[in-house]
N, C-alpha and C positions, 0 to 999 in steps of 0.2 A: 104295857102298851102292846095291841095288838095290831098287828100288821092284815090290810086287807089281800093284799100278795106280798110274794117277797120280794125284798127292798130290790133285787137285781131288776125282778121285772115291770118295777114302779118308775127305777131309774130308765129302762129302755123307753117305757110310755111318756117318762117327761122330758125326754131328749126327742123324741117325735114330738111333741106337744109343740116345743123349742122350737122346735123348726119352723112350723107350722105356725107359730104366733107370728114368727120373725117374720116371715112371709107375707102376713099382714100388713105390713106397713113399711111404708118407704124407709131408706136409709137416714134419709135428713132428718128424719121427726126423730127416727129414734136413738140419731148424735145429738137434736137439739133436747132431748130428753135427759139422755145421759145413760140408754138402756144396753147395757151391756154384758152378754148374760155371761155367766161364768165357766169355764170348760169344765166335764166330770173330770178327769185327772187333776186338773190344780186344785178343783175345790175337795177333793180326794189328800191331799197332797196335804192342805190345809187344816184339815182336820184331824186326820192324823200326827199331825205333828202337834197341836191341839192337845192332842192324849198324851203328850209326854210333857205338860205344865199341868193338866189340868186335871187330880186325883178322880178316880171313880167310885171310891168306896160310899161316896155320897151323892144325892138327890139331884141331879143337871135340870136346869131351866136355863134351856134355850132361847135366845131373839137374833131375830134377823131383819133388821128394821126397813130393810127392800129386798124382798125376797124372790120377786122374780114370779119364775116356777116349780126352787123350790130346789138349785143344786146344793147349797149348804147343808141343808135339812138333810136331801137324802145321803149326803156323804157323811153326814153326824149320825144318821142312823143304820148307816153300812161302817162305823166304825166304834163306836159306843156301846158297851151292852143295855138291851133297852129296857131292862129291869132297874137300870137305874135313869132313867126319862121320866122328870117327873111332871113336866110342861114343855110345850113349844110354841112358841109364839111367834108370828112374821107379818110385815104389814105390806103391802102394796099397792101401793098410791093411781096405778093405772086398770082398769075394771079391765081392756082386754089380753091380761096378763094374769089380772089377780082373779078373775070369777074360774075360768078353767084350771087354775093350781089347786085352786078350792076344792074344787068338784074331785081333783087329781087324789090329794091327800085326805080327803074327807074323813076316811075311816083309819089314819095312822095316827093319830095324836095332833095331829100340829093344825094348829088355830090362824087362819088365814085372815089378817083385818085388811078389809081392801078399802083405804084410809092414808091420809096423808101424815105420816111419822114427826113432822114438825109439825105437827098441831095436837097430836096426840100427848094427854097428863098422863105423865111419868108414874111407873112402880117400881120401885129398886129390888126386885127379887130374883132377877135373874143374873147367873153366876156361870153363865157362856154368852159372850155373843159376836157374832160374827157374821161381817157384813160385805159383801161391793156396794157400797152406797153410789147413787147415779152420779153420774161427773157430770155434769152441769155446771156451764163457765160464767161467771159471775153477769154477766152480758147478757143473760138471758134472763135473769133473777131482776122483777120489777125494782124500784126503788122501795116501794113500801114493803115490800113481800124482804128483801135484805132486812129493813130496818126489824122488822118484828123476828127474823133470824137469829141478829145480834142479840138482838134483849133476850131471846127467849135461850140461846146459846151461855148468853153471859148468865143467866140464871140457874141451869142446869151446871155448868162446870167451874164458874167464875173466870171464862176467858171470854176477851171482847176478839172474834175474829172480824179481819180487814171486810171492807166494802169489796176486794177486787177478790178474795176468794172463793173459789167453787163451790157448791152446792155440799160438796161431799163435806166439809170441813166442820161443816154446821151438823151434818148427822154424827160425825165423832163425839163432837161436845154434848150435843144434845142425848147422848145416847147414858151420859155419865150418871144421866140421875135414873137412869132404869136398870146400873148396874148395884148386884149387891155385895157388899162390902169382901172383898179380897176374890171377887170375879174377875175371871180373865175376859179378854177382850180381842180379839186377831181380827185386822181391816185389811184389806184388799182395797188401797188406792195407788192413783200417781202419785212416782217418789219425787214430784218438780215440787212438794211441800219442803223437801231439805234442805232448799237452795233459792229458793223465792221469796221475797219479801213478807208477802201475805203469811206465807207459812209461819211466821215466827211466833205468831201467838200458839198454834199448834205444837207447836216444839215445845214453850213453855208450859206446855197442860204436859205435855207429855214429860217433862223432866220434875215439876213441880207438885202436879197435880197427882199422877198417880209412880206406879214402879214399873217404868222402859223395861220392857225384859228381853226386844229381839226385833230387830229391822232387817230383811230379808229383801233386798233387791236384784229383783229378775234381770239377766241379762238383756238387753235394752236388741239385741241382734233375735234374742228369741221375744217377740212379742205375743204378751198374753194374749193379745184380743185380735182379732185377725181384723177386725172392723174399726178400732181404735189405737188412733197414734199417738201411745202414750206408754209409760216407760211404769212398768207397775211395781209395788212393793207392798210387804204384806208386815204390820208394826202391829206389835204383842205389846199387852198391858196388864196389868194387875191394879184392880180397883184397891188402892192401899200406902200409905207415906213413903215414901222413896228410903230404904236405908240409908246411911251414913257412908260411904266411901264406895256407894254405889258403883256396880259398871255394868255398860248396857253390850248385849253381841252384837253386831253387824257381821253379816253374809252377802255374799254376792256369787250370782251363779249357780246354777245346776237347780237343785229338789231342795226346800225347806229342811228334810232331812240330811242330807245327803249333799250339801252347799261345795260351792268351790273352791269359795278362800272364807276365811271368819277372822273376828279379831276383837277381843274384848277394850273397848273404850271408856273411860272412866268418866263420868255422867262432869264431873268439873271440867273434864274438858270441852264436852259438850258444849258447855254454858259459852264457852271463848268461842265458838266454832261457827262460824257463817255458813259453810257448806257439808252436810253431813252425808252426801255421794260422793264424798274424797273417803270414805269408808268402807269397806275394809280394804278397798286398793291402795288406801295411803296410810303411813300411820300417824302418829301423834304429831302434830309441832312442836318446833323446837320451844322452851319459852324463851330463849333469848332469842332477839331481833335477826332476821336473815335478809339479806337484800332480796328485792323482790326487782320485776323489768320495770315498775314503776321508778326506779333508782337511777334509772336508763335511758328509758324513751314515756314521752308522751307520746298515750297511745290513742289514737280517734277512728270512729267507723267511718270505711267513705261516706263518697255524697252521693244521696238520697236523691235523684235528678226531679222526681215525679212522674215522669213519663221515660224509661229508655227507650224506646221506639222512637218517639222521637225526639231525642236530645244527642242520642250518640246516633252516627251517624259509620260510615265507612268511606273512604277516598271517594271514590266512585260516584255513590251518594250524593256526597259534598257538590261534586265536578258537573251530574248531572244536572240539579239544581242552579248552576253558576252560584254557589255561597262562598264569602270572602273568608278563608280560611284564617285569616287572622283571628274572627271570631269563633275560631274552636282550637280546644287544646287535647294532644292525645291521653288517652286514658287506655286500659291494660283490659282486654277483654276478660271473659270469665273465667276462673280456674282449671275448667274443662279444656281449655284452647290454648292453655301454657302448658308445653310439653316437657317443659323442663322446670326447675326453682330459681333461673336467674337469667335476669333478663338483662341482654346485653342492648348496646343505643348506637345509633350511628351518629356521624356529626353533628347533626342537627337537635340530639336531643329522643327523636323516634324511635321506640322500641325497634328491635331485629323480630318481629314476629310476621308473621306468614298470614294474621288478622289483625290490621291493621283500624285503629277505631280512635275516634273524634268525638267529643264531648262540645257542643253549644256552650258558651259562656261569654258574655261578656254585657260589662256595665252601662255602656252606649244606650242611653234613650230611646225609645223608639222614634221621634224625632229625629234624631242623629243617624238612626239607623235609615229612615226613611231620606234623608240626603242624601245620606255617602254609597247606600246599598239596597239598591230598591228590591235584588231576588231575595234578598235576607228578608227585609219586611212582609216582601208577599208570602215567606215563610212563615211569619210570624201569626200571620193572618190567617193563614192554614191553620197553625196550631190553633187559634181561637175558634177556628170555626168545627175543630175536632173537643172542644171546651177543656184544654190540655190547660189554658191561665185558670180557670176553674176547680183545678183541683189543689188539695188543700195545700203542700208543699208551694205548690206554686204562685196560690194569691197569699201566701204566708210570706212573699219574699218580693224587694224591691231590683230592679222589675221583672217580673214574673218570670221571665226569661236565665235570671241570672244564677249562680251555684254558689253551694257555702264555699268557703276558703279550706283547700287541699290543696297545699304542696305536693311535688312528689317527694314521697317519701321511699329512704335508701331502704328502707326492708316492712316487705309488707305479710303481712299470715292470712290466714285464710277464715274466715268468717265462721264456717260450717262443714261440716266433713264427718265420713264414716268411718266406725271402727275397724270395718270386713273389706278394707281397698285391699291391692296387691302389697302394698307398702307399710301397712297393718298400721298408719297412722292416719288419725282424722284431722290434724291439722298439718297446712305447709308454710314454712317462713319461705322468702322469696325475695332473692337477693336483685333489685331495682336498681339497673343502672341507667335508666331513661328516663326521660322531663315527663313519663307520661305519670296522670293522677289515678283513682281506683275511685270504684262505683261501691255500694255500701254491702258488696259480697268479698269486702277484703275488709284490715282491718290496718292503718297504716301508724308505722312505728318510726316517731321522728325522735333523733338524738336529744337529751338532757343539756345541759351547756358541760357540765361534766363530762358526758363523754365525747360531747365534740371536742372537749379540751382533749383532751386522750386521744380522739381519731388525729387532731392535728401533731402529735405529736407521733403518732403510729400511723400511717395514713393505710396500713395494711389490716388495721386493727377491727374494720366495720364486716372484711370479708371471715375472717376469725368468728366472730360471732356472729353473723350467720352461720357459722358451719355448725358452733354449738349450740347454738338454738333450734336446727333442725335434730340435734343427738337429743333433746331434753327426754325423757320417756313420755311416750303418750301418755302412761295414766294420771301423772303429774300437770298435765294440760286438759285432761278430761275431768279431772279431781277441782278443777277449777272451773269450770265450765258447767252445763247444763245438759240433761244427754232426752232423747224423746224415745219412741219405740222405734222397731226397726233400726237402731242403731245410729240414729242423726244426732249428732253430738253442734256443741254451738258455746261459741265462747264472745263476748262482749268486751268490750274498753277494760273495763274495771276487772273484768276475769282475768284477762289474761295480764293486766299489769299486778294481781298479785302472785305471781306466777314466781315459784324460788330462785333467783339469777345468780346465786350462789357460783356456779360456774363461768357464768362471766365475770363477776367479781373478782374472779383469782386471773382475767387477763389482764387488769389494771391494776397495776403496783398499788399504784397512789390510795386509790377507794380507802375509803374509813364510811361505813355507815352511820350515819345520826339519824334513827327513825324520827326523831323529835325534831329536825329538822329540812326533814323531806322537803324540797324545794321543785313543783314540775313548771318546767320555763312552756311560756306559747311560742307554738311554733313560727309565729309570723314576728315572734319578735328577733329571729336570728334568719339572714338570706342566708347564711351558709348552709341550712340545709336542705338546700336544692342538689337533691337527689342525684343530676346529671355532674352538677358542678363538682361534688365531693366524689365522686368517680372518676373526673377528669382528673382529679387532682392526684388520687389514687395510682391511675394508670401513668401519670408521667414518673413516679415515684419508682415504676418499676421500669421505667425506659422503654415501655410499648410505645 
């Protein structure tokens, strides 16, 4: 293969090239694309590491099924010797991307199809390939244009991927039948495939279909792509039957080479495992049964107002307006504006905070309203005329005006948080001793009938755990959770009740675990856990 300059000074020209494409066109087109071009050092980084699975004593046929400009390529051929290049092939779906990479590489070997890669009939000859396929979120992907994804996906790999999966999901599978037999494979996508539903057919190609050889996930504080917020990871494959007592690596942190932590996982475990970004920060599970906060609390995201603007309100607000404050109940501002984890109440029930805030609610007719409270109504009337009942939460709800059912709840966490705070944890528990509820940027944890059995018998026992619920290690609550780029981490209901409570376990004597018979009680089916009341009760116990 003859080079028309050398590859350093190919690579300078297509990183000007880069820039000057990107320049072209607005930011929105080329997120709603998925065009993300790849940095030389990681695709550097990539490749390299490439040469340590992938023998050279024989013939490389390269593909890169979105090729961009072409950083794959040049860093395959600033790292390969190119006497043994026997093809390169890349397609690119966009003409003002793919005609100038063309013109770029013309004279090095590599064959630029400016062409749409899912429509393209498969050759299985190539025995490298390596991709950033476009991230393209399923939302953008017509209805038909998905449907002929699927078939043509399921045809190539024999996995059926979800309707709600990205764009990119479909170049993996699809790419199967153009690989040749015991070719390797290294992708460059989001690692939200390890932990997301849609992913799981992915997961099965990749445990069933071929041989997992290496999941390498970038630290989520260093993001790959300066323009997309998304948390990357780069999965090695082997076109070839999985051996017997397989085990796949996981890394996390630092260089492909040069990783921060690593940890070999055996592919059966795999199979049991919901979330594979509790790797290599966590290890294996145990197989016998561990209490989980599901044992504990029933756990619910606040409420979803539709509008806070205009739902929560502040004193003043309220006062300005002349609004009958019976029809608003406090709620806990945002976690930026609690400066501490525990929020103390005064008699009434009102948090002790320095932002004070009211949440609208109440079941009253508008009729009823329009008797007893005519500034409430002309509020009302406002909000319709701002088309607040017109949005979807709100004509989804009888009447428009009203909230879902939240108690306050005695301890609440924090929705979403970063790795890189001062306090190097991205989530807070928050010890609630006020009547006030939480908006759906908390996540509220209401007692089990178990452990309200337990708190009545300990009525010290709810501030105890809190204490260890704030000790659990971050990566134990990340490892459950879902993490984006730049380091925004994000945990839901079901995350965080399968969270190990192993630790609070051992403050109740009594606990015996029966996963078999996990029982979560509703919260409205017990008054006692009103949040204010079971702190009341608390504090006379201690003679304040």
């Amino acid at each position: 293969m003859i080079m028309s300059l050398p590859i350093d000074i190919l690579e300078q020209n297509r990183i000007q090239l880069q820039i000057k494409l990107d320049a072209g066109k607005i930011q929105a087109e080329r997120n709603r694309l998925g065009q993300f071009a790849t940095p030389t050092p990681l695709a550097l980084d990539i490749l390299q590491y490439a040469m340590t699975i992938l023998p050279v004593n024989g013939e490389l046929r390269f593909l890169d099924p979105a090729i961009g400009t072409g950083a794959f390529y040049s860093a395959f051929t600033s790292v390969f010797p190119r006497q043994c290049i026997a093809e390169a092939l890349g397609f690119e779906i966009d003409l003002h991307y793919g005609k100038p990479a063309s013109d770029l590489w013309r004279k090095s070997g590599l064959t630029i199809k400016i062409a749409d890669f899912t429509h393209a009939p498969p050759s299985p000859r190539f025995n490298i390939v390596i991709c950033n396929p476009p991230y393209v979120r399923h939302h953008h992907l017509e209805s038909k244009d998905k449907f002929r994804l699927q078939t043509r996906t399921k045809e190539a790999s024999g996995i059926k991927i979800s309707g709600l999966a990205g764009l990119y999901c479909h170049f993996l599978g699809l790419s199967h039948a153009w690989m040749a037999d015991d070719g390797i494979a290294g992708w460059l996508i989001p690692s939200e495939f390890m932990d997301v539903n849609y992913g799981k057919a992915v997961k099965q190609y990749l445990l069933n279909k071929v041989t997992l050889l290496h999941i390498h996930r970038f630290d989520p504080n260093d993001v790959q792509f300066a323009d997309a917020l998304v948390s990357s990871a780069v999965v090695w494959f082997r076109k070839s039957v999985p051996p017997k007592n397989h085990s796949v690596m996981f890394s996390f942190g630092g260089t492909l080479l040069k990783a921060k932590i690593t940890r070999q996982i055996p592919v059966k475990n795999l199979l049991q495992e919901a979330k594979w970004t509790r790797f290599p920060n966590s290890g294996i599970r145990s197989n016998g049964a561990v209490p989980t906060l599901a044992d504990f609390f029933q756990i619910k995201r606040g409420i979803a107002t539709g509008d806070n603007s205009y739902f929560i309100l502040d004193a003043e607000g309220i006062a300005s307006r002349s609004l009958p404050m019976e029809a608003f109940r406090p709620i806990l501002p945002s976690p930026r504006y609690l400066p501490g984890n525990e929020i103390l109440s005064d008699k009434s029930g009102l948090p002790q905070l320095e932002r004070q805030l009211f949440l609208l609610d109440t079941r009253l007719s508008e009729d009823e309203i329009g008797h007893r409270f005519a500034m409430l109504s002309a509020y009302l009337e406002y909000g319709k005329s701002l088309g607040v009942h017109e949005r979807y939460l709100c004509r989804h709800r009888t009447p428009w005006y009203s909230q879902e059912n939240r108690p306050p709840a005695p301890i609440v966490c924090t929705y979403m948080g970063r790795g890189n705070t001062k306090s190097g944890r991205p989530f807070r528990f928050i010890l609630n001793k006020s009547n006030a509820t939480v908006a759906n940027v908390y996540l509220a944890m209401y007692p089990t009938p178990l452990l309200m059995r337990a708190i009545d018998s300990d009525l010290n026992l709810i501030h105890q755990i809190w204490e260890v619920l704030n000790q659990i290690p971050p990566e134990q609550l990340t490892g459950e959770g879902r993490v984006y780029g730049g380091g925004l981490h994000k945990l839901e209901p079901k995350e965080l009740s399968n969270v190990d409570a192993t630790s609070i376990a051992k403050l109740i004597p009594s606990f015996k675990l029966n996963p078999k018979g996990r029982q979560l009680s509703l919260f409205d089916d017990h008054e006692d856990l009103s949040a204010n009341n079971l702190f009341q009760r608390t504090a006379k116990s201690r003679g304040r």
